[in-house]
MOPAC internal coordinates of N, CA, C and O (Angstrom, degrees):
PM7 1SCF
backbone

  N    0.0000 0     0.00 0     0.00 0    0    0    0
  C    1.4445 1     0.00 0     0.00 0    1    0    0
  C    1.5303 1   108.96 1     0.00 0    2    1    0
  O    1.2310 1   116.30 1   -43.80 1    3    2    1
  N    1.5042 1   124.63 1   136.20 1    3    2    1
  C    0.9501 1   146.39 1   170.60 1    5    3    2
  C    1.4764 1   120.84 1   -47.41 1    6    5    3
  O    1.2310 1   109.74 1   -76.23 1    7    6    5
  N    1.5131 1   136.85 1   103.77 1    7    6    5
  C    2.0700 1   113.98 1   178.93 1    9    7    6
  C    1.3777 1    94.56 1   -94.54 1   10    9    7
  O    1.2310 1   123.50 1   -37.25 1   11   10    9
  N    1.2367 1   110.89 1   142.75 1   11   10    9
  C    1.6277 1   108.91 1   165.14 1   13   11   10
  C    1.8429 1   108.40 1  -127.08 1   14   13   11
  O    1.2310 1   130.06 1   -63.54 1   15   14   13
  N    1.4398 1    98.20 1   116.46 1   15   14   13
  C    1.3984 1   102.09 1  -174.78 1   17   15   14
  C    2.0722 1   119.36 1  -107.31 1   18   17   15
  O    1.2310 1   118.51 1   -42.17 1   19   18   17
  N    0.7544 1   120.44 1   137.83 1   19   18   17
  C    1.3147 1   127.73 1  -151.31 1   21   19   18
  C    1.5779 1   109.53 1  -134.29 1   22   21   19
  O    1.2310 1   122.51 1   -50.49 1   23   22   21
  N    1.8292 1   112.79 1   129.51 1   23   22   21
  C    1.4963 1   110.68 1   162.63 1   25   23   22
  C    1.6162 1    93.54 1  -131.86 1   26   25   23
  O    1.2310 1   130.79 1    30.90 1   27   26   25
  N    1.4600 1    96.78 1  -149.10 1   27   26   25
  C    1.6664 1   103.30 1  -168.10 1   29   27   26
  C    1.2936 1   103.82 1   -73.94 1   30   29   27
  O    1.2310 1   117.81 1   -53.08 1   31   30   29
  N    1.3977 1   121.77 1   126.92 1   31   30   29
  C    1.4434 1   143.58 1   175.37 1   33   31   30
  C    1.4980 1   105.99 1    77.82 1   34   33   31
  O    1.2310 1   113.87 1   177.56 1   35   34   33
  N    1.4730 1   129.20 1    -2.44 1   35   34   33
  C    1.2312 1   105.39 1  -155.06 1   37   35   34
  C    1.6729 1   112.41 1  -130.07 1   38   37   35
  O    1.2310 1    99.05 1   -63.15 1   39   38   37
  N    1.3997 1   155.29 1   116.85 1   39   38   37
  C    1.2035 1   135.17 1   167.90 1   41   39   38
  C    1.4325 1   127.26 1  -108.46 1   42   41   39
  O    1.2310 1   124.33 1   -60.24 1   43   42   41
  N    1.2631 1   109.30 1   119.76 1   43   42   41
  C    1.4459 1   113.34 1   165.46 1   45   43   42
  C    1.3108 1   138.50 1   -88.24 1   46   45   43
  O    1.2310 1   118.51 1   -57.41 1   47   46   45
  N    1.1012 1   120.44 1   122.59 1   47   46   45
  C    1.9111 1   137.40 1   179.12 1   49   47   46
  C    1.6142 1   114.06 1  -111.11 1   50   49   47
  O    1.2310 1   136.85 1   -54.46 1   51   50   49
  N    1.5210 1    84.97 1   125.54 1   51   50   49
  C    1.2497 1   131.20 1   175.26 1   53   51   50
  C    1.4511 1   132.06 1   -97.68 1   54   53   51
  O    1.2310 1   126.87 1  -104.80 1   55   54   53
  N    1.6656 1   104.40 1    75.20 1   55   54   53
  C    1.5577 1   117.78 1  -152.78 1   57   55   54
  C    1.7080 1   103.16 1  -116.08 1   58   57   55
  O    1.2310 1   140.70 1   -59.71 1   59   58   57
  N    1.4408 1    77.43 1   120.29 1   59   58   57
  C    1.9256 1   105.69 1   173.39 1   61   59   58
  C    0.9221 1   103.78 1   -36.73 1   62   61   59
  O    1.2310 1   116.25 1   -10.85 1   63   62   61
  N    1.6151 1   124.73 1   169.15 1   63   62   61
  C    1.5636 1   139.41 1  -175.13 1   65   63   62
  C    1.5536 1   105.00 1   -90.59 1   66   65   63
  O    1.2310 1   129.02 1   151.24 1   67   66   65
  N    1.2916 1   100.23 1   -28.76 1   67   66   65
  C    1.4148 1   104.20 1  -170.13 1   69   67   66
  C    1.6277 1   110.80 1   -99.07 1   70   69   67
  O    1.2310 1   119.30 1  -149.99 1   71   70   69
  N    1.2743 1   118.95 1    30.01 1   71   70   69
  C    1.0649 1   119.74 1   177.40 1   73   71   70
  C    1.5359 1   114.15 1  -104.21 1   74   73   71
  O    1.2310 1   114.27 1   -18.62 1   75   74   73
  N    1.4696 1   128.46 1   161.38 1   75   74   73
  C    1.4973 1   113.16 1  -159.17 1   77   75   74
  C    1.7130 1    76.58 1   -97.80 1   78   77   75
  O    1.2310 1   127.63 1   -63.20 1   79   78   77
  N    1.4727 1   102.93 1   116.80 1   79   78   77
  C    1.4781 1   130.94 1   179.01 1   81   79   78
  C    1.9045 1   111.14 1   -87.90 1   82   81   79
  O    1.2310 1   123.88 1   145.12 1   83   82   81
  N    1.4905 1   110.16 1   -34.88 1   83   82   81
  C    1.5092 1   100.20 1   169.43 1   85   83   82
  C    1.5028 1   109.51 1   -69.52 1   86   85   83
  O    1.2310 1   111.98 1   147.34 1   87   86   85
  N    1.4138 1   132.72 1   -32.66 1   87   86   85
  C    1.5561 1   138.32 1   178.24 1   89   87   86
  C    1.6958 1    96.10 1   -53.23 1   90   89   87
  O    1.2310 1   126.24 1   138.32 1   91   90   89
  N    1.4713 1   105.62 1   -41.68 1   91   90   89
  C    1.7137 1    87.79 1  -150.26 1   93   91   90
  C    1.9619 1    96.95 1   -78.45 1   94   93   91
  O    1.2310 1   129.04 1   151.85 1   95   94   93
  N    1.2428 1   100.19 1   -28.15 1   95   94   93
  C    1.4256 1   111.13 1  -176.58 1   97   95   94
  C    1.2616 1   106.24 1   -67.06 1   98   97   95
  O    1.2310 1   107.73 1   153.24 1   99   98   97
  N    1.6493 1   140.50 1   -26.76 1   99   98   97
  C    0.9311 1   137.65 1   178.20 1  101   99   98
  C    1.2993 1   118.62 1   -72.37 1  102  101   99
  O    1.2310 1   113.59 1   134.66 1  103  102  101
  N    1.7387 1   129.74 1   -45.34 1  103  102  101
  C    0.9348 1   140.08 1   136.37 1  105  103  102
  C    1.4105 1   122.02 1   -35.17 1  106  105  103
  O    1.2310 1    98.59 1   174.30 1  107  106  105
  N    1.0685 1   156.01 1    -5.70 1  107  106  105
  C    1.4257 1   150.83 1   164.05 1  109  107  106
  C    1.6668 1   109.96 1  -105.97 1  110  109  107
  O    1.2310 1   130.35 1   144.98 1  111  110  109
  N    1.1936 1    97.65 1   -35.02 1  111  110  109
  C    1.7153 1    78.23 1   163.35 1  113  111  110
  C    1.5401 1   128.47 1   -83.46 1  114  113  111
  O    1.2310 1   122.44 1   163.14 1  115  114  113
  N    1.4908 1   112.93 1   -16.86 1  115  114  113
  C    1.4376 1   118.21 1   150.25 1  117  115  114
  C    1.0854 1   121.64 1   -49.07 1  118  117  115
  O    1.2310 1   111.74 1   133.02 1  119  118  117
  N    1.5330 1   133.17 1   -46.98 1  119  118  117
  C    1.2953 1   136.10 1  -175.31 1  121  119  118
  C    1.4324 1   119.44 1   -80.94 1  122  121  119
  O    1.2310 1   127.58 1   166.70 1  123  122  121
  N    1.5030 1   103.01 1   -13.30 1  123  122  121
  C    1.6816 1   118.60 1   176.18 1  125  123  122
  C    1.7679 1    81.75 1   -78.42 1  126  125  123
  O    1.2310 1   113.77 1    97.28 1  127  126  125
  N    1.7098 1   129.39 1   -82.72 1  127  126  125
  C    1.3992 1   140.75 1   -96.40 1  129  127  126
  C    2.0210 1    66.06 1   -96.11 1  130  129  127
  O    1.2310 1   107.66 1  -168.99 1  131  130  129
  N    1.4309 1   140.63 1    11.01 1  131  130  129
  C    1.7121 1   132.94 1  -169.61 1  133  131  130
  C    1.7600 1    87.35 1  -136.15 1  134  133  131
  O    1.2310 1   122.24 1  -171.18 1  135  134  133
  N    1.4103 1   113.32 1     8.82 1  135  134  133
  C    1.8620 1   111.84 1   170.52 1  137  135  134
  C    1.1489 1   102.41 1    41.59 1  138  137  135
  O    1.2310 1   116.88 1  -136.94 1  139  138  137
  N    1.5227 1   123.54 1    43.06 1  139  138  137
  C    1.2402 1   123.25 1   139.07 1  141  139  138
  C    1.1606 1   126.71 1   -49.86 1  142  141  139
  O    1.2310 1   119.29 1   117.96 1  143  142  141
  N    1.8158 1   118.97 1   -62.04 1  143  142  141
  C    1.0831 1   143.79 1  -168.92 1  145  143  142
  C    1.5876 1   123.09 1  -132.55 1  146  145  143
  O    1.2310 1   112.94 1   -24.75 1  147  146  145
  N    1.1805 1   130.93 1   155.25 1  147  146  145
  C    1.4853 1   115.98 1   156.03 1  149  147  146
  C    1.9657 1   101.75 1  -115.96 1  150  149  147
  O    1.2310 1   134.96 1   -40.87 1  151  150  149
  N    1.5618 1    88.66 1   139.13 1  151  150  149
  C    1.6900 1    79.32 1   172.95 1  153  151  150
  C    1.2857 1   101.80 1  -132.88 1  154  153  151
  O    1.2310 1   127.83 1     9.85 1  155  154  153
  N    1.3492 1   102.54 1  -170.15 1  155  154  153
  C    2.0980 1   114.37 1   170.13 1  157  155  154
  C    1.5296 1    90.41 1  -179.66 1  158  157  155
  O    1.2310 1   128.60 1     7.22 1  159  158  157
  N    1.5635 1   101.04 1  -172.78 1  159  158  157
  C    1.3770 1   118.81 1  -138.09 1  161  159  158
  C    1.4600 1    81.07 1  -114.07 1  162  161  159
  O    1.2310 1   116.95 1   -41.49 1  163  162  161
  N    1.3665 1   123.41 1   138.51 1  163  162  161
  C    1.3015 1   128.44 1   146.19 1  165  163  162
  C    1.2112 1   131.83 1   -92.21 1  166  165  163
  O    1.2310 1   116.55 1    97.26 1  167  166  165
  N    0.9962 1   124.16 1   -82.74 1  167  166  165
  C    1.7920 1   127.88 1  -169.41 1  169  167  166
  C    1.9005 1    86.51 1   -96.24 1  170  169  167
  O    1.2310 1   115.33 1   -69.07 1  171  170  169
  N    1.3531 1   126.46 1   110.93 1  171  170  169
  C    1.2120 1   101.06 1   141.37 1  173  171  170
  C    1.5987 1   124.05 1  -130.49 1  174  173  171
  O    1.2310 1   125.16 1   -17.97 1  175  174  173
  N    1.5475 1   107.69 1   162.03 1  175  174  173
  C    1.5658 1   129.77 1  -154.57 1  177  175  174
  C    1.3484 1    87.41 1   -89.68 1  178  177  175
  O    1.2310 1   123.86 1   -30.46 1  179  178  177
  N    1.9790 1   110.20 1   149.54 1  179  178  177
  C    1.3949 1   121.57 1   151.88 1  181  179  178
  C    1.3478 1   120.06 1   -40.56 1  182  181  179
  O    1.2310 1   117.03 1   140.10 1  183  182  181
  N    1.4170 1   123.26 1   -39.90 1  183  182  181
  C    1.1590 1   115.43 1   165.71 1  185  183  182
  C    1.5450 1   140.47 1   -63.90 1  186  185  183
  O    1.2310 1   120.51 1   152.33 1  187  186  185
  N    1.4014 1   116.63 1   -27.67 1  187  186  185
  C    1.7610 1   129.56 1   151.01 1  189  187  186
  C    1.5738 1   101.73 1   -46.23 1  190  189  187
  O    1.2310 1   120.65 1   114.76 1  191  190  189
  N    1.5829 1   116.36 1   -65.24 1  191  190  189
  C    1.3284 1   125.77 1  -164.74 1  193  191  190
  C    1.4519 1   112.12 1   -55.31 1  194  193  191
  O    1.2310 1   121.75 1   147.34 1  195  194  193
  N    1.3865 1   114.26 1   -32.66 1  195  194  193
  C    1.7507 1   110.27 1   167.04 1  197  195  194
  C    1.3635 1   104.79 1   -61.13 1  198  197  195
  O    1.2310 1   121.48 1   120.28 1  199  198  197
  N    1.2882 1   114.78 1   -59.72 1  199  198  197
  C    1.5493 1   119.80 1  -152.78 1  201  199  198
  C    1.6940 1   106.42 1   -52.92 1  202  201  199
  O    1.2310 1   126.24 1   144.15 1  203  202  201
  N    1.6769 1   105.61 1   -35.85 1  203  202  201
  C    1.6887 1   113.74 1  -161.52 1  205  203  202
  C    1.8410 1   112.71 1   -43.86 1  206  205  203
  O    1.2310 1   123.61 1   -19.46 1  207  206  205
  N    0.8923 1   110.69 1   160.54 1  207  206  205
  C    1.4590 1   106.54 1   173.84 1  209  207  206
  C    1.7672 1   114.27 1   -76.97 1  210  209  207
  O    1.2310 1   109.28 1   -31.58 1  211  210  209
  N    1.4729 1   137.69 1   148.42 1  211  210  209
  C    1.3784 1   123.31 1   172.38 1  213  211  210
  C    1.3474 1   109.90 1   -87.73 1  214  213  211
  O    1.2310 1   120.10 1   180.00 1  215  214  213

């Protein structure tokens, strides 16, 4: 399960290994490339870094 933690202006997500991680990335740059949002990557695990696309 996903935590999503939040202060002023800002939200952070906390996404499982086993979650389909190119979907969620695909969706966030949609919501960036429609200036919904701007995001980036904070902490990421060897395990994100396998999954990433080359």
């Amino acid at each position: 399960m996903a935590r999503v933690c939040s202060g002023p202006g800002m939200v952070a997500l906390d996404v499982p290994p086993e979650a389909d991680l190119p979907r969620i990335r695909t969706l966030l740059e949609h919501g960036e490339a429609k200036e919904w949002w701007h995001w980036e990557e904070g902490c990421v695990t060897a395990v994100r870094e396998a999954a990433a696309p080359a």
